[in-house]
N, C-alpha and C positions, 0 to 999 in steps of 0.2 A: 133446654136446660140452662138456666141460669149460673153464672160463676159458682152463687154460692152454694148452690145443687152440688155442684161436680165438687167441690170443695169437700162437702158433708160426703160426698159417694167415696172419696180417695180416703178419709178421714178415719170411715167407718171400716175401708176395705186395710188400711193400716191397724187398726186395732183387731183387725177378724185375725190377721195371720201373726200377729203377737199373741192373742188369746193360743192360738194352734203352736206356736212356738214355747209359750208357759208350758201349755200343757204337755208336749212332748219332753221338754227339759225334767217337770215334775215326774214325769213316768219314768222316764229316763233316772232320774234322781233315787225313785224307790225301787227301781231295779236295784240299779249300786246298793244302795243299802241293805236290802235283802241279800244282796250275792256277797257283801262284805260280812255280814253279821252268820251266813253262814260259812263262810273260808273262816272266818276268827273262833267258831266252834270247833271247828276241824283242826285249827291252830293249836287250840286251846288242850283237845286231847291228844295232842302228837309233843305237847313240850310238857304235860304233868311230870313232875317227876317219878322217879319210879319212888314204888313203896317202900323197900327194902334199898338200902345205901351197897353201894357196889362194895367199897373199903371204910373200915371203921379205922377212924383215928386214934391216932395214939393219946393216951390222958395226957393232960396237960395242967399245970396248978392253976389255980383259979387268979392270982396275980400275974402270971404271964398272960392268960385269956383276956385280961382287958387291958392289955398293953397291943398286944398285937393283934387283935381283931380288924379286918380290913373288910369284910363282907357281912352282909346279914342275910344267910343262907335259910332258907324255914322259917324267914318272920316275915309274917303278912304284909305288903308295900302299902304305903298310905295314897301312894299315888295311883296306884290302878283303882281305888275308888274315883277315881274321879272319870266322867265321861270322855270321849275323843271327841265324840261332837255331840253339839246339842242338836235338838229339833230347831226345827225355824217355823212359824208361821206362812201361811200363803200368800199375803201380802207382802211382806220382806222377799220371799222365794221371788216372786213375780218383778219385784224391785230390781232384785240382782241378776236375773235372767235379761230387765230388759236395758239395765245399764252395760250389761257383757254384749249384747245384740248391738248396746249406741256406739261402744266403743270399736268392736269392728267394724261397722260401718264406716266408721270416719276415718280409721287405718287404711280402709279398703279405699273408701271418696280420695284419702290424700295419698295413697301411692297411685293409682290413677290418674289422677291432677298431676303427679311429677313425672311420670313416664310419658303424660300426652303433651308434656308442656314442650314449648320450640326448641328449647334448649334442648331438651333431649331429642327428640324427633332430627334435628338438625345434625347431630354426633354421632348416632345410629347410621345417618346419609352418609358422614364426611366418611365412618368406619367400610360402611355398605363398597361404597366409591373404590374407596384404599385398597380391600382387598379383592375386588370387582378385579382393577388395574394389574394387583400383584400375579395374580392367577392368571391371566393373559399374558403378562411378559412371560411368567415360569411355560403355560401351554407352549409363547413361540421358544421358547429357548431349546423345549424338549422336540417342537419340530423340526429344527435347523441342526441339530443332534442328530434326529435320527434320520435325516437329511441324508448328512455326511458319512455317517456307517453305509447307508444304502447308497452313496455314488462309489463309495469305496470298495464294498462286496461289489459294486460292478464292473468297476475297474479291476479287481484284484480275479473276475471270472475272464475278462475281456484278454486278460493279460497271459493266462491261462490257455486260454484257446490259441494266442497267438501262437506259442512256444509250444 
């Protein structure tokens, strides 16, 4: 096989598992939207209001009413006409799936690049080292401790026996 063989084989074997990757993200995509659109059903009849008002208010003159109105309680919202999201085309989908795949990548290529780099590898050592030493002094310290209890429990049996 010539370079540009293996070229075309890596080339076509990158677009095989981006096609597989579109397509899991798009199925993936209309899952959510299905499981959104039906929890927002479910939503929708658990916050209707009820039919009948729990307290009726007291009248109020109709120049006070448009003095202190703060809510618009029973009038239609202009905004929930409006969708949360739109549809996208498969094209744009395929766009945004493989720009979100480029960008991890290179997040993942450059933290890589900086945990392999000498600088690090090199401070991980000096760290390795440092507490390699510490834990050896503490081990002999706690021998030389229990050293000393145990020539002491032998002296203090030895002493015992004497007497």
């Amino acid at each position: 096989m010539t370079t540009e063989q293996v070229g075309l084989a890596v080339a076509g074997a990158v677009a095989l598992v981006a096609l597989a990757v579109a397509l899991l993200a798009h199925r993936r995509a209309r899952r959510a939207e299905s499981l959104v659109s039906s929890l927002g059903a479910a939503l929708a009849e658990r916050v209707d209001p009820p039919s009948a008002p729990a307290a009726q208010a007291p009248p109020v003159a109709d120049s006070d009413t448009a003095a202190f109105v703060i809510t618009h309680v029973g009038e239609p919202e202009a905004a929930a006409a409006v969708p949360v999201a739109r549809p996208i085309d498969g094209r744009l989908f395929t766009d945004i799936v493989a720009r979100e795949t480029v960008v991890k990548a290179a997040g993942w290529t450059h933290g890589l690049r900086r945990a392999l780099s000498p600088e690090s590898r090199n401070r991980i050592r000096f760290a390795v080292r440092q507490e390699t030493k510490r834990s050896g002094r503490e081990r002999r310290a706690e021998m030389k401790q229990a050293l000393r209890e145990f020539r002491a429990r032998e002296r203090a049996t030895v002493q015992e026996d004497v007497a």
